[in-house]
C-alpha positions as CSV (number, residue, x, y, z in Angstrom):
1,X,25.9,-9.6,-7.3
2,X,22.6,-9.3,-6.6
3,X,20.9,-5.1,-6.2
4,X,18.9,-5.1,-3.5
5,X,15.0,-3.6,-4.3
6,X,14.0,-3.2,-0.7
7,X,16.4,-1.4,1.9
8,X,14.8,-0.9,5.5
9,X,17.8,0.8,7.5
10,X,17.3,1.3,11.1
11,X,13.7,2.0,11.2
12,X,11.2,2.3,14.5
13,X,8.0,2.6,14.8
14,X,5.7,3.2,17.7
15,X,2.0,3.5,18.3
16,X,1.6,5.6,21.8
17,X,4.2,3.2,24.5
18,X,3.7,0.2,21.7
19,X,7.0,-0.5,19.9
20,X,6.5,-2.4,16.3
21,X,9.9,-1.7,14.9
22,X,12.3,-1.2,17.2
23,X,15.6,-0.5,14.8
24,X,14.9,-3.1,12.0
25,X,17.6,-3.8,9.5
26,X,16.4,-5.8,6.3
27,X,17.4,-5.9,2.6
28,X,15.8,-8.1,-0.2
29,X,17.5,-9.1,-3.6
30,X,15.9,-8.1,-6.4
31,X,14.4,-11.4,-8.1
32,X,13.9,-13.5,-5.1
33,X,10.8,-14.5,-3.6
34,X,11.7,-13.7,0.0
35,X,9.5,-14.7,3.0
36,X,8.9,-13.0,6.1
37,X,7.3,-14.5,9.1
38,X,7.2,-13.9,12.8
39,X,4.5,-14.4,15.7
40,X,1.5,-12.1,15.7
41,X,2.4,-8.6,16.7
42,X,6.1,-9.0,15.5
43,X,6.1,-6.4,13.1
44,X,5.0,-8.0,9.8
45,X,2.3,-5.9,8.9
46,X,3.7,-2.8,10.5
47,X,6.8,-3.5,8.3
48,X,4.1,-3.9,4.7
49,X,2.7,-0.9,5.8
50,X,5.6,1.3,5.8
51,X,7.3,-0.8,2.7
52,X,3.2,0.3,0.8
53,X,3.6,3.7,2.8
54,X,0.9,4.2,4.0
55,X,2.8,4.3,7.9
56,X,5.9,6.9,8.4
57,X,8.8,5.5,9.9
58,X,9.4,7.4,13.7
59,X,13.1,7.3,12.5
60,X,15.3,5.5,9.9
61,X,14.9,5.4,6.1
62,X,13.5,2.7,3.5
63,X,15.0,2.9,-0.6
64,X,13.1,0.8,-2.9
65,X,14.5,0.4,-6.5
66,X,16.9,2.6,-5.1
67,X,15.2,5.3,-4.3
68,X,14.0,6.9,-0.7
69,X,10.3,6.0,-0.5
70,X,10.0,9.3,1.3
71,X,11.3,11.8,-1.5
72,X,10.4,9.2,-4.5
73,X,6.8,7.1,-3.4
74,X,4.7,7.8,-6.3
75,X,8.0,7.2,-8.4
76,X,7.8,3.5,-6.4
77,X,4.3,2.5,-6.3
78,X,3.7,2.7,-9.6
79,X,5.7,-0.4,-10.0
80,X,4.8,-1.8,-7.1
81,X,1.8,-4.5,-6.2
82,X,0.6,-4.6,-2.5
83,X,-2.0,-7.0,-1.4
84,X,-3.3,-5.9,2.5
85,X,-4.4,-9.3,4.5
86,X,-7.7,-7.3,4.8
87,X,-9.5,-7.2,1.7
88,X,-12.8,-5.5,4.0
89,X,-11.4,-1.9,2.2
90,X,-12.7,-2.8,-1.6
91,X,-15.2,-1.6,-3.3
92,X,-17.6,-3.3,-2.0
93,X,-20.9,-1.3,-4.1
94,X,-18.5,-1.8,-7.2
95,X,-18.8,-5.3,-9.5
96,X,-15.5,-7.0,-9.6
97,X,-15.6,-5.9,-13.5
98,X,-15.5,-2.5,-12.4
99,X,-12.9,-2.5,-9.5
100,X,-10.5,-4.1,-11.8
101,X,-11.4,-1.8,-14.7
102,X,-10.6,1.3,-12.3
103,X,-7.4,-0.1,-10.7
104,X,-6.1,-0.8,-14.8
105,X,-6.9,3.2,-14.9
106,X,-5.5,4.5,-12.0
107,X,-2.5,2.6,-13.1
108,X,-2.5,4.5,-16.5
109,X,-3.1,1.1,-18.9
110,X,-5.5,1.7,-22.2
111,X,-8.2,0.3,-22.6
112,X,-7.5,-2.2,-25.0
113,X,-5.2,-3.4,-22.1
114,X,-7.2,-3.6,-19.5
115,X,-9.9,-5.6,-20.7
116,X,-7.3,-8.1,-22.4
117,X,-5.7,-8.5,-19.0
118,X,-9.1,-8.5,-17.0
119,X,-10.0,-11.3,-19.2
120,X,-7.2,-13.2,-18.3
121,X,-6.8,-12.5,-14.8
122,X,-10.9,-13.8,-14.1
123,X,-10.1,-16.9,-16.0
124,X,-6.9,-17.8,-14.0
125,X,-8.4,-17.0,-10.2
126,X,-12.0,-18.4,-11.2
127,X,-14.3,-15.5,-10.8
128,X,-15.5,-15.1,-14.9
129,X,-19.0,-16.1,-14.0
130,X,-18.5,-13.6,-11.0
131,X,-17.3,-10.8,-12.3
132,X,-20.3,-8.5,-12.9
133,X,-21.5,-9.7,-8.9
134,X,-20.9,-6.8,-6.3
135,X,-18.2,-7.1,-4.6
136,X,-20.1,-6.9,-1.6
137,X,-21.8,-10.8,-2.5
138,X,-17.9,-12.5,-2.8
139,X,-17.5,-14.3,-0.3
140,X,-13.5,-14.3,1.7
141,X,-11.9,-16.4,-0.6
142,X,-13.6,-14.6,-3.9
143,X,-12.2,-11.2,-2.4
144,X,-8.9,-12.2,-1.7
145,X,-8.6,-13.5,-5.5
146,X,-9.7,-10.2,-6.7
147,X,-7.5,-8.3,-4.5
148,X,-4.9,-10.3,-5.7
149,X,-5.8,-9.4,-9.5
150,X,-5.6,-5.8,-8.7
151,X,-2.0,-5.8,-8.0
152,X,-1.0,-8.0,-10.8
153,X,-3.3,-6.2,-13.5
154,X,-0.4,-2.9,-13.9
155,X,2.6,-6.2,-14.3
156,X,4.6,-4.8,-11.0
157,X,7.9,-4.8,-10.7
158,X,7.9,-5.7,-7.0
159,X,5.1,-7.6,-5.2
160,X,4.4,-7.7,-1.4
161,X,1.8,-9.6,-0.1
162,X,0.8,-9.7,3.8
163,X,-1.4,-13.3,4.2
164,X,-1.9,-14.3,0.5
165,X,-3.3,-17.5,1.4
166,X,-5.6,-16.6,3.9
167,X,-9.3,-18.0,3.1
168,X,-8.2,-19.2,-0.2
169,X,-9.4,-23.0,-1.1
170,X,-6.3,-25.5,-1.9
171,X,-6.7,-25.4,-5.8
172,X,-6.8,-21.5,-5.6
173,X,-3.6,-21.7,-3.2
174,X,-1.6,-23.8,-5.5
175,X,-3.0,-21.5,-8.7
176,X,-1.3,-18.5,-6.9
177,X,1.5,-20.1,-5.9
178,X,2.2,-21.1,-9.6
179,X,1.9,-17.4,-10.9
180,X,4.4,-16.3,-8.0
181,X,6.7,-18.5,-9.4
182,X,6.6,-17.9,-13.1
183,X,6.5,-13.9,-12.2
184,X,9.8,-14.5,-10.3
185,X,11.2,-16.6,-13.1
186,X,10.6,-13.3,-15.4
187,X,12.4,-11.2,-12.6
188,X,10.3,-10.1,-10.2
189,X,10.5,-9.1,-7.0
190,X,8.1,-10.9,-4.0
191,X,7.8,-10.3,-0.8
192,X,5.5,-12.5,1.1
193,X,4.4,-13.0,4.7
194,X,2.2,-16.1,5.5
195,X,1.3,-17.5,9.1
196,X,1.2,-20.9,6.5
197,X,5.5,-21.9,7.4
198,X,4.9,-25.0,4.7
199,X,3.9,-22.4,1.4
200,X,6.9,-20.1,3.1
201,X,9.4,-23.2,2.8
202,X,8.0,-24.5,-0.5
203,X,8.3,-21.0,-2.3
204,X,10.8,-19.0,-0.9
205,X,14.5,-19.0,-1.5
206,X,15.3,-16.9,1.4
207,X,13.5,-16.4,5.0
208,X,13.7,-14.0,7.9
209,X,12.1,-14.2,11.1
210,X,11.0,-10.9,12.4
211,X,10.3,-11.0,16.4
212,X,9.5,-7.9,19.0
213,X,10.1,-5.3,15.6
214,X,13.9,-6.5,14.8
215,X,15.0,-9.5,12.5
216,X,16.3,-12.7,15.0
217,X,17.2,-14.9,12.1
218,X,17.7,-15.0,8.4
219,X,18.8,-17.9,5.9
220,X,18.8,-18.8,2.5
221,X,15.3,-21.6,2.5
222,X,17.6,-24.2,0.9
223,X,19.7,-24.3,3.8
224,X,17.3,-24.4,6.6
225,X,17.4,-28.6,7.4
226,X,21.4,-27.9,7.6
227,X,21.1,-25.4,10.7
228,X,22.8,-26.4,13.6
229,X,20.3,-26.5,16.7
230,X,22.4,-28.4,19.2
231,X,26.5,-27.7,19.0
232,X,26.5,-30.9,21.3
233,X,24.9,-34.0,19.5
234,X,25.4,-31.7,16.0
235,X,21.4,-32.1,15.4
236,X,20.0,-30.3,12.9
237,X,16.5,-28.5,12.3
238,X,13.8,-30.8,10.8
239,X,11.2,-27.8,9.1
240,X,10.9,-23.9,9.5
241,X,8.2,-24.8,12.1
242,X,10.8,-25.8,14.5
243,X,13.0,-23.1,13.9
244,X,10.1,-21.0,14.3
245,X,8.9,-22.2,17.0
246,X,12.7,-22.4,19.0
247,X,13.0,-18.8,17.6
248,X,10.3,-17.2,19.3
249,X,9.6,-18.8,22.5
250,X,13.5,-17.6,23.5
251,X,13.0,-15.3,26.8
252,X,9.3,-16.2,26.8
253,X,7.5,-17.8,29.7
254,X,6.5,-21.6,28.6
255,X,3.0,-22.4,28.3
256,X,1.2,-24.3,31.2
257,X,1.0,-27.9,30.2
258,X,-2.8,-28.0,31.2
259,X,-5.9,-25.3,31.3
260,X,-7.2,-26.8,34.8
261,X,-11.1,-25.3,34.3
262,X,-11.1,-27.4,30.6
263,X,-10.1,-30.4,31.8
């Protein structure tokens, strides 16, 4: 059986009278890339940010590799890889060369390592002939490859990434997709939110839907097309999107069918 890597038990989390987590129960298998998703303002990031802790939880606990991220967090994130879906925080005055060059020795690799592994790592996401430029000159999809680097250059145990795919190019999309999958196949750990539900169902094995700061619905990816959506006619559920899309309009007030003044 499986060990779980990620255990979030019971954990809120408010901001003033906003509620982000409101008692959310989740645990990930170790060796699975495992997709979360959920409208904006569900939780997603709130739920990266305490997993990276960098938020507190108001109440509840979170274990990663079996340990409490509150007693054991430098422990953690030294085998851990987070990728923010705002890349705006590197540093921007340093040349990609020297972010990834500091990142390798903040993570404790020689140098011998580090420039074997920066070589490699500007090859794959296409930024060799870019890698003395500051980082300030990449452009959206440049920085997001680079950030991506950064987690992967220290080999991480477990990976979480909030919006990898944002403002990255098709070939670059499919180039990180392929690296996901051969890191998993060595037995990593991935954690991935994407507003994309197409990459979620092509590369996850299991999904949860997170909703209003709890978990409304979790299945294993392969099983998805067999979920039963009417009990009546026994139809089933054609793609994520659908399940999505019935998921989180439950309780909500339909849209109008016309905006009058556009018409």
């Amino acid at each position: 059986m499986p060990v779980d890597i990620i255990e979030i038990d019971s954990v809120d989390r408010t901001f003033g009278n906003l509620v982000a987590l409101d008692n959310l129960n989740l645990k990930i298998p170790e060796g699975t890339i495992f997709g979360l998703i959920g409208p904006n303002g569900a939780g997603k990031t709130t739920t990266i940010n305490c997993i990276a802790d960098l938020l507190v939880p108001d109440s509840g606990s979170i274990r990663v590799f079996g340990k409490d991220l509150k007693l054991d967090g430098i422990a953690i994130k030294k085998d851990m890889g987070v990728l923010f879906e705002n890349t705006a925080d590197l540093f921007v005055y340093l040349s990609g060369e020297e972010h990834l060059r500091f990142v390798g020795e903040i993570y404790g690799l020689d140098r011998a390592a580090i420039e074997e592994r920066m070589d490699i790592l500007f090859e794959y996401f296409g930024l060799e002939s870019h890698r003395w430029m500051l980082i300030e000159e990449y452009s959206k999809g440049m920085r997001k490859k680079l950030a991506l680097a950064s987690i992967l250059i220290h080999n991480p145990k477990l990976i979480v990434l909030d919006e990898p795919f944002d403002g990255l190019d098709a070939l670059s999309a499919v180039k990180v997709k392929k690296i996901l999958m051969k890191m998993q196949e060595s037995g990593k750990t991935i954690l991935i939110t994407s507003h994309i539900l197409s990459f979620i169902e092509d590369l996850t094995d299991e999904v949860a839907i997170i909703d209003r700061g709890r978990v409304v619905f979790r299945s294993k990816t392969a099983e998805l097309r067999t979920r039963i959506k009417d009990e009546i006619t026994k139809e089933t559920y054609g793609s994520l999107e659908e399940i999505f899309v019935n998921i989180t309009r439950k309780d909500s007030n339909d849209d109008p069918e016309v905006i009058d003044w556009l018409l």
